[in-house]
C-alpha positions as CSV (number, residue, x, y, z in Angstrom):
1,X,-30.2,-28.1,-9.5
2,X,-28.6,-25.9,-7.3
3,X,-27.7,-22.1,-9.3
4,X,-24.3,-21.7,-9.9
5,X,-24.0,-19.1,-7.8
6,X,-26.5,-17.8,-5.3
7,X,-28.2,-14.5,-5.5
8,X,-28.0,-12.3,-2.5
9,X,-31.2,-10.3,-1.8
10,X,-31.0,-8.0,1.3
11,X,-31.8,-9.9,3.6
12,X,-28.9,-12.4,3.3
13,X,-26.5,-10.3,1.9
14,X,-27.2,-8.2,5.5
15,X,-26.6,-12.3,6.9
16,X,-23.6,-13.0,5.5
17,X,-22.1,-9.4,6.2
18,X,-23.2,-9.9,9.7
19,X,-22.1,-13.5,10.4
20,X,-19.7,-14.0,7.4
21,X,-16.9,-12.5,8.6
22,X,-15.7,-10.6,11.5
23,X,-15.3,-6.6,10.4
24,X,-13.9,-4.4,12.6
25,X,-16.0,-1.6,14.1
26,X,-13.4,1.2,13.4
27,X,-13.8,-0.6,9.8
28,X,-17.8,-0.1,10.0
29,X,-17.8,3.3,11.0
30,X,-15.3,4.7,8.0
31,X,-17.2,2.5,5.7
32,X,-20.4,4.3,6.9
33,X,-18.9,8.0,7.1
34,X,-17.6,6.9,3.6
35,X,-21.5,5.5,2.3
36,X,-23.2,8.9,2.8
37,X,-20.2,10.6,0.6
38,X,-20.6,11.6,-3.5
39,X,-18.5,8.3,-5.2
40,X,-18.9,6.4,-2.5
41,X,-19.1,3.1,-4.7
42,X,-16.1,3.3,-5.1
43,X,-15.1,1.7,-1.5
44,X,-15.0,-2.2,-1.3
45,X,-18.3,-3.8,0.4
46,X,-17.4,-5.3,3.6
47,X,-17.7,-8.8,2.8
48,X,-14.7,-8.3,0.4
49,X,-12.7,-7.0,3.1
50,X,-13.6,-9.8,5.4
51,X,-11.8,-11.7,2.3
52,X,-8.9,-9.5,1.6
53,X,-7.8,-9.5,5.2
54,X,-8.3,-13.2,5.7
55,X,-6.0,-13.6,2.1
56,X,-3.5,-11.3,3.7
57,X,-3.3,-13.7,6.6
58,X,-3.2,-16.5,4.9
59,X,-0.2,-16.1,2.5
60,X,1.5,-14.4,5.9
61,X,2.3,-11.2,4.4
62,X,4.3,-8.2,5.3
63,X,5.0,-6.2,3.1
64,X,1.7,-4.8,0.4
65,X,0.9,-2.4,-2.1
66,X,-2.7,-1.0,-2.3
67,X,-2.8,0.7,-6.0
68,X,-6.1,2.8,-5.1
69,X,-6.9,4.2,-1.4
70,X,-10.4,6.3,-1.3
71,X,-11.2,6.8,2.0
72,X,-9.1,4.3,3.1
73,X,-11.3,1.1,4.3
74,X,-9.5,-1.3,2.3
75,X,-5.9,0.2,3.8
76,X,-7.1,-0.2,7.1
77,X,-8.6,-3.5,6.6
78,X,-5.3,-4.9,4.7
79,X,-3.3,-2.9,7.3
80,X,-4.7,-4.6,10.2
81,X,-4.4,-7.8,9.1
82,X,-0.5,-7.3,8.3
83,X,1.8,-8.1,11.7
84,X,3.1,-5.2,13.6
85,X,6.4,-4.8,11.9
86,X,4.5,-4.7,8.3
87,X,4.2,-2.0,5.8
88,X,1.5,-1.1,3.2
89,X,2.5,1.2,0.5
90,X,-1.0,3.0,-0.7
91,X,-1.0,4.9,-4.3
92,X,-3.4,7.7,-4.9
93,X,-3.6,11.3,-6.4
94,X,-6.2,12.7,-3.6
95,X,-5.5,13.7,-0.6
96,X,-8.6,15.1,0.3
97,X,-10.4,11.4,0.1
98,X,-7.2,10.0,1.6
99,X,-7.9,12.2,4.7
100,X,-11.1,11.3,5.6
101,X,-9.6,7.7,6.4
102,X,-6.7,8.8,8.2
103,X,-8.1,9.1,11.6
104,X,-9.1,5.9,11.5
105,X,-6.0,4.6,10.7
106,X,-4.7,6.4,13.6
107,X,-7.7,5.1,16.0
108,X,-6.8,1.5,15.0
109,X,-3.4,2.2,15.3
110,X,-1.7,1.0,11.9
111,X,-1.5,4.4,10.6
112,X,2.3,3.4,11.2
113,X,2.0,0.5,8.8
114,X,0.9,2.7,5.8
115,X,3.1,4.5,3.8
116,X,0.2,6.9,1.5
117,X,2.0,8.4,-1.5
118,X,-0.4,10.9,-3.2
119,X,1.2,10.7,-6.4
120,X,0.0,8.9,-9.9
121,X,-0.2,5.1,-9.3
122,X,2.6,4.1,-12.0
123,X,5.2,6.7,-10.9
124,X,5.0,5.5,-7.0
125,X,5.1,1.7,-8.0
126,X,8.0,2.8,-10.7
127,X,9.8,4.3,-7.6
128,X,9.0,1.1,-5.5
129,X,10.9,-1.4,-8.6
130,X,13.9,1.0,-9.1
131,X,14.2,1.1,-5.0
132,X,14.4,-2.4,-5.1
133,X,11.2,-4.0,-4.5
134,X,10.6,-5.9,-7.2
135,X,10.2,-9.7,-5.9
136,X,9.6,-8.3,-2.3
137,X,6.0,-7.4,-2.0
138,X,3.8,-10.5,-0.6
139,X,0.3,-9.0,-1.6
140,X,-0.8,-6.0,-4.1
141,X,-4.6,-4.9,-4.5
142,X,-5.5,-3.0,-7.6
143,X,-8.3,-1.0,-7.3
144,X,-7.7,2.3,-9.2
145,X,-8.7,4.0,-12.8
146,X,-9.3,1.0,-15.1
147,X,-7.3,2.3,-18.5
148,X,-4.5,1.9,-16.7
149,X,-4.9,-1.2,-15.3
150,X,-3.2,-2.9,-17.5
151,X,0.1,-1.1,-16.6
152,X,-0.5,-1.6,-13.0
153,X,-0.8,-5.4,-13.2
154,X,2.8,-5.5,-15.0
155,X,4.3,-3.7,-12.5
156,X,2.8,-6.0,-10.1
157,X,3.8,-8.7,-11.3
158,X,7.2,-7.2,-10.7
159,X,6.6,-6.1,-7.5
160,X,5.1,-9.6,-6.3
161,X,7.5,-12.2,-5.1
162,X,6.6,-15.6,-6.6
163,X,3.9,-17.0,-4.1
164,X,2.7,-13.7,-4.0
165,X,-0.7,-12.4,-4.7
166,X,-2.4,-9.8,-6.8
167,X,-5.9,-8.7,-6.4
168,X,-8.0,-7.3,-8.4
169,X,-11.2,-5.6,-8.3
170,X,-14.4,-4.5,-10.0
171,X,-13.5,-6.9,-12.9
172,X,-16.7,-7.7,-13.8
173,X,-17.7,-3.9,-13.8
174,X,-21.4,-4.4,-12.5
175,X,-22.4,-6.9,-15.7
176,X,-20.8,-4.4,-18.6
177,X,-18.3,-7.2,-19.2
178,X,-20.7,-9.3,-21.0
179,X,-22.4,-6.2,-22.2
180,X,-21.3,-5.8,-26.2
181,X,-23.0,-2.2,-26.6
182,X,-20.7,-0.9,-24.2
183,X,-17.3,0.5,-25.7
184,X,-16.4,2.7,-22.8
185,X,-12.9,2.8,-22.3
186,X,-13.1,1.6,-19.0
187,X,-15.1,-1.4,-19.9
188,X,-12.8,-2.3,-22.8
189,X,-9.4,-2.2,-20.1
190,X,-11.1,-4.4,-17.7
191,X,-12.5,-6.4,-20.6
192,X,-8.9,-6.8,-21.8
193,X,-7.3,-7.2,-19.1
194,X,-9.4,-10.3,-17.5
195,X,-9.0,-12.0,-20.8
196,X,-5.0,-11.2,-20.8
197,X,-5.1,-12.7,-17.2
198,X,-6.7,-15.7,-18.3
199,X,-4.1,-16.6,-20.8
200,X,-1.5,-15.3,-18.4
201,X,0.8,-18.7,-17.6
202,X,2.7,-16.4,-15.3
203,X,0.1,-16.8,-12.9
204,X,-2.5,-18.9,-11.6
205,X,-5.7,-17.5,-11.0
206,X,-9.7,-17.4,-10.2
207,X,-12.1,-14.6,-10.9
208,X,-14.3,-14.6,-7.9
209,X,-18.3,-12.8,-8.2
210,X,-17.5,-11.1,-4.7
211,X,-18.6,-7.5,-4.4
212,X,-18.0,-6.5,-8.2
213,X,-15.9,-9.1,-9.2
214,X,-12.2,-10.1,-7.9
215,X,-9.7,-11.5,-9.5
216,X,-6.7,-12.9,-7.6
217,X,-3.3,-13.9,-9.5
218,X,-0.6,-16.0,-7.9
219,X,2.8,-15.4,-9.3
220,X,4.2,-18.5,-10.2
C-alpha cells in the first residue's frame, strides 16, 4: 500500500524543487540572500511558490492581496505571475525586511504591480473594503502573525470575489496541530481557524501538506 502521502528526504525534495516547477532565478537568489537571514523560516519554500504562481494563473487573476510580505519572495512570485496591468496590495509593519526584497522586485520588473503598505495587516485590508474592494480581489494569501488570523480570513472573504481564492499558510504549524501539549497562542489560532474553515459552507476548500501546510478557500 502506497503511504498517503510521500515523505521527502533531501534528495527528492532537491528533485522536485529542481524539476517540479519552473522558479525564477531573480526568485532563487532573494530566496537565498533571504535563507542566510535571522527568521528566515518565515519565507515560503520554493515549491510552494511554483504552486502559488501556477494558482494565480489559473483562476486568471488581477488584482491580489498578500497579508504578510518578509522579504518579499512570495510578492514577487505572485507578482510575476499576475498580467502587466495587475496589482498586488502587500500588508506588513517592517520595512526594513520589506527592503531587502525590493530590488528584486525592481530587477524583475513588477515592482510596479505591488502596492507595499507598511501598516498593521487589518487596518490596510479595512482601508481596501471601505475603498471599495470588497468582491474585487481574485486571489489573497495569508501568511502573517497567527492570532490574528482569524480576522484576516473574514476580511478576505470580503475582499474575495466569489470564484476567488484565499490561501493560507503554515496551517499545520510544523506538526503542533495535532500536538495536545501545546497551548501557544499561535497554535490554538491556527488550530481554530482550520477547524472554522472546515465547517465554513462559504467556501469550498482543501488543506494541502505543501511546505507547512496550505489551505486554499474558494468563495462560493
Amino acid at each position: 500500500m502506497s503511504p498517503r502521502t510521500l515523505t521527502l528526504d533531501d534528495r527528492l525534495y532537491a528533485y522536485v524543487t529542481d524539476t517540479g516547477g519552473r522558479e525564477p532565478e531573480v526568485g532563487r537568489r532573494l530566496r537565498e540572500k533571504t535563507a542566510a537571514m535571522p527568521m528566515a523560516g518565515m519565507q515560503i519554500a520554493p515549491d510552494q511558490g511554483n504552486a502559488l504562481a501556477l494558482l494565480v494563473e489559473l483562476i486568471g487573476a488581477r488584482r491580489a492581496v498578500e497579508v504578510g510580505t518578509f522579504t518579499g519572495y512570495s510578492a514577487l512570485r505572485t507578482a510575476l505571475a499576475l498580467p502587466e496591468d495587475g496589482e498586488l496590495v502587500c500588508c506588513d509593519v517592517s520595512d526594513e525586511w520589506t527592503s531587502v526584497g525590493r530590488p528584486f522586485w525592481e530587477e524583475a520588473g513588477v515592482a510596479g504591480r505591488i502596492d507595499l503598505r507598511i501598516a498593521p495587516a487589518a487596518e490596510t485590508l479595512d482601508g481596501l473594503i471601505a475603498g471599495g474592494w470588497a468582491g474585487t480581489v481574485d486571489f489573497l494569501f495569508i501568511d502573517a502573525d497567527k492570532p490574528n488570523y482569524d480576522a484576516y480570513y473574514e476580511r478576505a472573504l470580503v475582499l474575495v470575489r466569489t470564484g476567488g481564492l484565499i490561501a493560507v499558510d503554515n496551517v499545520l504549524w510544523n506538526g503542533a496541530v495535532v500536538d495536545d501539549s501545546d497551548q501557544s497562542a499561535d497554535t490554538r489560532a491556527i488550530r481554530a481557524l482550520n477547524t472554522k474553515i472546515h465547517g465554513d459552507r462559504r467556501v469550498t476548500m482543501a488543506l494541502l501538506p505543501i511546505g507547512d501546510g496550505l489551505t486554499l478557500a474558494r468563495k462560493r
